[in-house]
TIRO-464778 format. One record per residue: residue number from 1; residue in three letters; y, x, z of N, C-alpha, C, O in turn. Coordinates in nm, 3 decimals, decimal comma, m for minus. Layout:
# TIRO-464778
{NUM "ALA" {Y X Z} {Y X Z} {Y X Z} {Y X Z}} ...
//
This chain:
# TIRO-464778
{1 "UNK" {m9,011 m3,872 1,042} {m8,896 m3,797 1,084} {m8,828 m3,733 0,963} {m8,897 m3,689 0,870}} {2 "UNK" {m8,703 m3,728 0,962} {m8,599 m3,681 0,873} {m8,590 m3,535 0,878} {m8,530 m3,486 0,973}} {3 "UNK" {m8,649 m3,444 0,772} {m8,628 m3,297 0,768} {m8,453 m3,290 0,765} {m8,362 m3,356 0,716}} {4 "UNK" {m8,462 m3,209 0,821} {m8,316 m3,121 0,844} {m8,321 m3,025 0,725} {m8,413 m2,979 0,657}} {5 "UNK" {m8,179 m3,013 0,725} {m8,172 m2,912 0,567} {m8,159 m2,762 0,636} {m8,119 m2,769 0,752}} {6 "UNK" {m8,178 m2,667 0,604} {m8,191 m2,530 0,623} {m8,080 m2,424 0,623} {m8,049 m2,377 0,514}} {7 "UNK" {m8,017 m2,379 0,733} {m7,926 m2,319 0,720} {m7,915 m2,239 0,561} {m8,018 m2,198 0,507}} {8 "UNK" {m7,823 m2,228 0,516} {m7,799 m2,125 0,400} {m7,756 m2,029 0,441} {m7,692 m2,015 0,545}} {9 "UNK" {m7,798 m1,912 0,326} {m7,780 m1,753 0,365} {m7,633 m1,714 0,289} {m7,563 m1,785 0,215}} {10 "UNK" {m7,613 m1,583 0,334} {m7,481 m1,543 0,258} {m7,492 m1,530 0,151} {m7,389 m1,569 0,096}} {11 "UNK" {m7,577 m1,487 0,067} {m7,630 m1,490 m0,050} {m7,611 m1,596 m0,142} {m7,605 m1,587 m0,264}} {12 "UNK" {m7,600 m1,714 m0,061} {m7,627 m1,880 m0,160} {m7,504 m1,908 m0,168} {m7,441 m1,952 m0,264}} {13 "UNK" {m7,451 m1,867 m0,001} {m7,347 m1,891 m0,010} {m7,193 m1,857 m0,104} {m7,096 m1,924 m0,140}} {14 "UNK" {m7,244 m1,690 m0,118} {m7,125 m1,639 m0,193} {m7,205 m1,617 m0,322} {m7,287 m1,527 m0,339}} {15 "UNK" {m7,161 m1,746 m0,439} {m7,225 m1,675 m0,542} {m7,144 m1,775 m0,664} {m7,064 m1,868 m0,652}} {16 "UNK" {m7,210 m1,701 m0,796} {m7,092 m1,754 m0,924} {m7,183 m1,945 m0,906} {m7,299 m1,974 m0,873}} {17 "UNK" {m7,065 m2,036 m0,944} {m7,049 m2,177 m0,917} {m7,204 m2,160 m1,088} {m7,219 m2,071 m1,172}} {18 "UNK" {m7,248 m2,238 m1,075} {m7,348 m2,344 m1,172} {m7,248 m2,398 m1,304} {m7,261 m2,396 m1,426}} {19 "UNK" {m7,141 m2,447 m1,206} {m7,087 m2,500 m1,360} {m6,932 m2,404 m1,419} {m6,903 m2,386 m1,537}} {20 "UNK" {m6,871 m2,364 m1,323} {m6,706 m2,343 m1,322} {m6,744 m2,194 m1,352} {m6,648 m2,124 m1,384}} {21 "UNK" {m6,870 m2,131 m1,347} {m6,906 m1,975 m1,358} {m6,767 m1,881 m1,260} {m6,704 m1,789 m1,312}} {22 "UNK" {m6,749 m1,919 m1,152} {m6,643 m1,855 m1,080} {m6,713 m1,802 m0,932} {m6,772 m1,897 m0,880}} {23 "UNK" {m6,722 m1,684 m0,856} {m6,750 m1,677 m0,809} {m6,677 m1,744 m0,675} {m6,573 m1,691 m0,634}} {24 "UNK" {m6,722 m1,840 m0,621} {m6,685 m1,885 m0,456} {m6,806 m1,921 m0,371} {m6,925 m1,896 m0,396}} {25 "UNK" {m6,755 m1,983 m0,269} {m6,829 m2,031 m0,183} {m6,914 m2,137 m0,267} {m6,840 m2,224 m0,313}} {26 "UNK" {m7,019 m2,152 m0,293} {m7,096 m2,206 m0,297} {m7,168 m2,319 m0,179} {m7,148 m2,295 m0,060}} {27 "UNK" {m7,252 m2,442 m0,221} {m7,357 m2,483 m0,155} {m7,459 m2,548 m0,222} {m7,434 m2,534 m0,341}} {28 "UNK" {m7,573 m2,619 m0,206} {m7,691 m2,628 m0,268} {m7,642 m2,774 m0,339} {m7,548 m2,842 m0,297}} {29 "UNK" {m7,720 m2,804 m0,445} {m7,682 m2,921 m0,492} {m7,783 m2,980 m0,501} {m7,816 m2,975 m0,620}} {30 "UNK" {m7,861 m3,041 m0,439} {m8,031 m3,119 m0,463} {m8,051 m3,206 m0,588} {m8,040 m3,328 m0,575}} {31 "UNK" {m8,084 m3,147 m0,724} {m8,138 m3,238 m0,747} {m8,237 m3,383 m0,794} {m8,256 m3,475 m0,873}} {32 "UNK" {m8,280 m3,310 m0,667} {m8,388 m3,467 m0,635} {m8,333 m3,461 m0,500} {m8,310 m3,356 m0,440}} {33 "UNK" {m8,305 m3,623 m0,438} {m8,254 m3,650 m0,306} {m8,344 m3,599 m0,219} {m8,466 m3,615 m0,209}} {34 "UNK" {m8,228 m3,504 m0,125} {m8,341 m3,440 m0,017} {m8,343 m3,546 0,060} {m8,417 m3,506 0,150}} {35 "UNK" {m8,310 m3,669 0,091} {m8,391 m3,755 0,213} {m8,477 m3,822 0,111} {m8,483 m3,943 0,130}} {36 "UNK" {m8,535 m3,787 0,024} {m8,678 m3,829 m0,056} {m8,742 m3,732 m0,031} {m8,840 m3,740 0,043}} {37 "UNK" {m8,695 m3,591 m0,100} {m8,759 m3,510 m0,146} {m8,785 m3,338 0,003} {m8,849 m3,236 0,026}} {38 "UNK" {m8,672 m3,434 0,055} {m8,657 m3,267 0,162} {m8,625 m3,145 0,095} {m8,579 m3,169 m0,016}} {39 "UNK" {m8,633 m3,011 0,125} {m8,551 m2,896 0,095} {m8,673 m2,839 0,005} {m8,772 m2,778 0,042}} {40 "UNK" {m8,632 m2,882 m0,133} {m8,704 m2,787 m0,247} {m8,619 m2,686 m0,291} {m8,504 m2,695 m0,335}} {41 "UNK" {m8,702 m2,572 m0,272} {m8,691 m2,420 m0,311} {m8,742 m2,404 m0,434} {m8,772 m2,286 m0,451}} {42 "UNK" {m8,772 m2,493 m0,555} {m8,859 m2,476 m0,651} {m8,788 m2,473 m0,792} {m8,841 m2,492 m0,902}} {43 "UNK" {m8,667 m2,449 m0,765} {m8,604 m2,465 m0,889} {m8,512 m2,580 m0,883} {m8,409 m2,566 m0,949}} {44 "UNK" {m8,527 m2,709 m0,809} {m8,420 m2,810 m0,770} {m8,299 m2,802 m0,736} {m8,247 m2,912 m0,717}} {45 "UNK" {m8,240 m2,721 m0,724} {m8,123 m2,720 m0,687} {m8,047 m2,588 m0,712} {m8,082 m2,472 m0,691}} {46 "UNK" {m7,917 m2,645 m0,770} {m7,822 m2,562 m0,787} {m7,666 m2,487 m0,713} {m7,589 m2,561 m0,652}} {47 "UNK" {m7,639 m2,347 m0,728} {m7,550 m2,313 m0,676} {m7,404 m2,437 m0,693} {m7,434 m2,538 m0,756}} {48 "UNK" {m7,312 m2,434 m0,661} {m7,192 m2,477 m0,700} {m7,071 m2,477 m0,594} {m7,099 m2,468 m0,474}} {49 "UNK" {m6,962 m2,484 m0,627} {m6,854 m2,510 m0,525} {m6,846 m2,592 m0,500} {m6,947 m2,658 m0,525}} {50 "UNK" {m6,749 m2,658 m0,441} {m6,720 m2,763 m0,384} {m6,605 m2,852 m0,462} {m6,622 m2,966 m0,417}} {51 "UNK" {m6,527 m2,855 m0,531} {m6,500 m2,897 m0,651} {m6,603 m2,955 m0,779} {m6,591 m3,063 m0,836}} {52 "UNK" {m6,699 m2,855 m0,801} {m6,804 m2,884 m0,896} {m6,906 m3,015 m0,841} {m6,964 m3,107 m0,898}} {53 "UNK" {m6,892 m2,959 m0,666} {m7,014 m3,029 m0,656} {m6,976 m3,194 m0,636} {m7,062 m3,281 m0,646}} {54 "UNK" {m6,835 m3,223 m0,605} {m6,778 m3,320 m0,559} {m6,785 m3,409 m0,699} {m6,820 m3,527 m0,706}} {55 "UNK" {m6,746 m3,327 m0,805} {m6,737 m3,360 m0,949} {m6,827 m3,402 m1,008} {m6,818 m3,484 m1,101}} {56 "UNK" {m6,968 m3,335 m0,947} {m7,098 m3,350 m1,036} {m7,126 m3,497 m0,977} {m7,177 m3,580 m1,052}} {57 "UNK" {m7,100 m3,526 m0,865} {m7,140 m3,647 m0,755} {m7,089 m3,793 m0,829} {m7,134 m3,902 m0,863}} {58 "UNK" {m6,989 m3,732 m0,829} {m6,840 m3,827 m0,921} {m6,913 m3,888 m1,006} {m6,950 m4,004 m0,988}} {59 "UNK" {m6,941 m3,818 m1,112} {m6,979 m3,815 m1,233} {m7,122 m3,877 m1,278} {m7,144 m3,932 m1,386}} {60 "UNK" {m7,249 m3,849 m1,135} {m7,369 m3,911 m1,170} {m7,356 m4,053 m1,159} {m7,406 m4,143 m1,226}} {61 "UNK" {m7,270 m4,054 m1,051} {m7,237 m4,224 m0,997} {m7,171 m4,285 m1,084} {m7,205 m4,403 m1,088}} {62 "UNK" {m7,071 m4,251 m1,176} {m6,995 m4,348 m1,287} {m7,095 m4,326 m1,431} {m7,076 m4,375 m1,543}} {63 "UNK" {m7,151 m4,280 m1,409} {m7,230 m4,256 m1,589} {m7,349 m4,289 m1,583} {m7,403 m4,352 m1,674}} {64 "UNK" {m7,414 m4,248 m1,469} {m7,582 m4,341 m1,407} {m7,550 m4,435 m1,382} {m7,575 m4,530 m1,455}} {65 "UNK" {m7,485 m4,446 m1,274} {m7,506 m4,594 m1,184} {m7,437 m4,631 m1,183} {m7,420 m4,706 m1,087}} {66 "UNK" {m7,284 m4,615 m1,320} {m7,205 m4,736 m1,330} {m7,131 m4,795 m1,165} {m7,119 m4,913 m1,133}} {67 "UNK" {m7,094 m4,689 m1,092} {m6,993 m4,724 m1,003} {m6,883 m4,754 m1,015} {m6,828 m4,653 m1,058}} {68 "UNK" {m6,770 m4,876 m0,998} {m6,676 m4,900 m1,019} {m6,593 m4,749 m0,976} {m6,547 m4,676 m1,063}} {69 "UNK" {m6,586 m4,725 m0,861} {m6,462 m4,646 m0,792} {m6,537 m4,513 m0,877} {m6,448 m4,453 m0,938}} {70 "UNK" {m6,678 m4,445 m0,900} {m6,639 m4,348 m0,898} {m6,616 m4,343 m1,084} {m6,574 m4,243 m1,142}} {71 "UNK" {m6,645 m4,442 m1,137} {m6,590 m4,476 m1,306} {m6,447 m4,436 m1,324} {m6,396 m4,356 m1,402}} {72 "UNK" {m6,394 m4,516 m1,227} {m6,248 m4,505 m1,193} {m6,214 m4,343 m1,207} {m6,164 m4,294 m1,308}} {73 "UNK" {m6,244 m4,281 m1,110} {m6,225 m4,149 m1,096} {m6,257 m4,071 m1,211} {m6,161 m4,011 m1,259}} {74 "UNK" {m6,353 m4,057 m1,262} {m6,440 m3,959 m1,319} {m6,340 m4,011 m1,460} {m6,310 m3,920 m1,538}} {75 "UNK" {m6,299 m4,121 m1,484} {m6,215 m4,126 m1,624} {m6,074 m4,087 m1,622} {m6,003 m4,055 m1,717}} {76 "UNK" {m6,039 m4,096 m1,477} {m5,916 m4,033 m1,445} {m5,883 m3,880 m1,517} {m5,783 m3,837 m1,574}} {77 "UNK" {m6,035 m3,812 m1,483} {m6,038 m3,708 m1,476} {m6,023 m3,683 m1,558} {m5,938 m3,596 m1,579}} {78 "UNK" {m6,096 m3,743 m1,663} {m6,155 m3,732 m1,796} {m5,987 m3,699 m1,885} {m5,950 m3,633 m1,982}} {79 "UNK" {m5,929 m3,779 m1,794} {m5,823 m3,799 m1,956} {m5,696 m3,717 m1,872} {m5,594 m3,700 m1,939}} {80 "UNK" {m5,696 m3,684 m1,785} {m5,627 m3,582 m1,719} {m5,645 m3,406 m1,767} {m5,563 m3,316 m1,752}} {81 "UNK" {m5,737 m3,402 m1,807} {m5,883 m3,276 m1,830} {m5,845 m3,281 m2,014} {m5,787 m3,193 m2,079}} {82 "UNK" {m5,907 m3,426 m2,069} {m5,937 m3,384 m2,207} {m6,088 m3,361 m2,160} {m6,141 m3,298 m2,068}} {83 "UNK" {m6,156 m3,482 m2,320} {m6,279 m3,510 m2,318} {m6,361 m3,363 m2,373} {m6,478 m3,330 m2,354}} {84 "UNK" {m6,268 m3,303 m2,438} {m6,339 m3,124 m2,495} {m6,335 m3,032 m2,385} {m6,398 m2,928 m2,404}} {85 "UNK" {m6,265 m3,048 m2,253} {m6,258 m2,928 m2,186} {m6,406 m2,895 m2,140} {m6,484 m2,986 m2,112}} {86 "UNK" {m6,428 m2,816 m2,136} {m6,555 m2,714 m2,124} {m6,577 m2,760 m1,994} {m6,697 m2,784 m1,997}} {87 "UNK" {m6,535 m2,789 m1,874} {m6,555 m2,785 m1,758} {m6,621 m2,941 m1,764} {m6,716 m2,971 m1,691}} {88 "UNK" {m6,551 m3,049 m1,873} {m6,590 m3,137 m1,820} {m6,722 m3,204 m1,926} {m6,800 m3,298 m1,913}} {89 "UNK" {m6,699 m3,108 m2,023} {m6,867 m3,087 m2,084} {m6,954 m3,027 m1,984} {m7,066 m3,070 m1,958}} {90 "UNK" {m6,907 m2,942 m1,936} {m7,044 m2,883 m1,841} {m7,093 m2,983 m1,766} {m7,213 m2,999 m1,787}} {91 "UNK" {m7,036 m3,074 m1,668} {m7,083 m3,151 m1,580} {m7,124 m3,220 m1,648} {m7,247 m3,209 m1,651}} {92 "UNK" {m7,072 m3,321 m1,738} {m7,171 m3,422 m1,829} {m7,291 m3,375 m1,863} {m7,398 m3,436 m1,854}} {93 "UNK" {m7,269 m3,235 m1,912} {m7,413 m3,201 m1,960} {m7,546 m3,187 m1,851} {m7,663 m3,219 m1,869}} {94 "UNK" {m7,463 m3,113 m1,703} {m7,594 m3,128 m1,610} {m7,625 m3,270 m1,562} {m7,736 m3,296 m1,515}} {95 "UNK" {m7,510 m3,381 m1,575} {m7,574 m3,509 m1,564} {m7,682 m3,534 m1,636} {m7,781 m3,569 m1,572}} {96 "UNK" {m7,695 m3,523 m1,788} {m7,815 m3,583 m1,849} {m7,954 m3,474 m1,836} {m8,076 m3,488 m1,851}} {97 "UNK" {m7,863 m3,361 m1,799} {m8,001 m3,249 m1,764} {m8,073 m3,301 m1,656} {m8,192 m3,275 m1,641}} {98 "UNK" {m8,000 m3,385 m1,567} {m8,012 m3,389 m1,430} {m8,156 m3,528 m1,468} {m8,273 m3,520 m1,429}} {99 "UNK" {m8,107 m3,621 m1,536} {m8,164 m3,766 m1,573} {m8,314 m3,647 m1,667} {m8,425 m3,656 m1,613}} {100 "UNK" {m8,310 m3,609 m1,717} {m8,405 m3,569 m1,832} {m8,506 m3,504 m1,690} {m8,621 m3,547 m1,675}} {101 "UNK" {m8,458 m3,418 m1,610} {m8,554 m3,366 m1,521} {m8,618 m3,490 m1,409} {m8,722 m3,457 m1,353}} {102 "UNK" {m8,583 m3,574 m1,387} {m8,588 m3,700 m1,307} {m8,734 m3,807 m1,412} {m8,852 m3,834 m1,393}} {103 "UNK" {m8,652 m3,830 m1,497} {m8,762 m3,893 m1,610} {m8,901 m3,789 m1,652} {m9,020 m3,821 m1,660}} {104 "UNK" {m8,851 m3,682 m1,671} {m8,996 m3,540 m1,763} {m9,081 m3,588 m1,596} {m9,183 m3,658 m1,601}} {105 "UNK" {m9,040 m3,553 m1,497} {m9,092 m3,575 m1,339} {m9,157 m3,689 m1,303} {m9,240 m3,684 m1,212}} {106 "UNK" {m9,132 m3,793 m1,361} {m9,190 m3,958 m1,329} {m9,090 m3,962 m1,133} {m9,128 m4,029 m1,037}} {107 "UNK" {m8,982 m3,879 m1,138} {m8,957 m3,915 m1,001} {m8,864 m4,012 m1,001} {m8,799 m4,029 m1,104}} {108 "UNK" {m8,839 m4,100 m0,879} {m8,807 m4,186 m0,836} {m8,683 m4,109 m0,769} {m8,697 m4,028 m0,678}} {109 "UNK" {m8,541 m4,149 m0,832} {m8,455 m4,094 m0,785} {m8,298 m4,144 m0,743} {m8,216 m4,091 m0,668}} {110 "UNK" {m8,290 m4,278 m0,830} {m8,163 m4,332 m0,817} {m8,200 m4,477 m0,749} {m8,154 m4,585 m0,788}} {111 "UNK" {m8,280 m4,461 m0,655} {m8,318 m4,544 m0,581} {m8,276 m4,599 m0,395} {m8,358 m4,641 m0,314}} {112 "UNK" {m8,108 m4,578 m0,372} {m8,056 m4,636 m0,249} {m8,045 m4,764 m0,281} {m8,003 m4,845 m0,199}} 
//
């Protein structure tokens, strides 16, 4: 059976973004896949908005896994943005943070 994810509190909810350091609405960002991993409280997952988090998604998929559409996008961005903007260093950077914690782990993660 498929764990259900856990309501979030106001707390998670209203808090400064992971990457954009802005305070909004927030939601959890898993990452290790919660239909692998289910709802880790252990340090896995990060605050972010919904912009960030859409971005961070974007971004694992064209730079990991070499997705056409989201390559497409994420270079859109890129050159819309400027490869120095801070915002779009930040996300690159939790991408390979993201790969380095996946590999240090031996977990099995980019596996649909």
């Amino acid at each position: 059976m498929i764990e259900k994810r856990r309501k979030t509190t106001v707390e998670e909810r209203v808090q400064v973004c992971h990457l954009c350091h802005l305070v909004r609405f927030c939601q959890r960002h898993h990452l290790l896949q919660f239909r692998i991993h289910g709802e880790c409280n252990n340090g896995f997952t990060l605050p972010l908005c919904g912009a960030c988090h859409e971005s961070l998604h974007i971004a694992l998929a064209a730079i990991v896994k070499k997705k056409k559409r989201a390559s497409q996008l994420w270079e859109a961005l890129v050159e819309a943005l400027g490869k120095d903007n801070t915002w779009i260093q930040a996300i690159e950077n939790q991408v390979y943070e993201t790969c380095e914690l996946v590999v240090e782990n031996e977990i099995k993660y980019f596996d649909y």
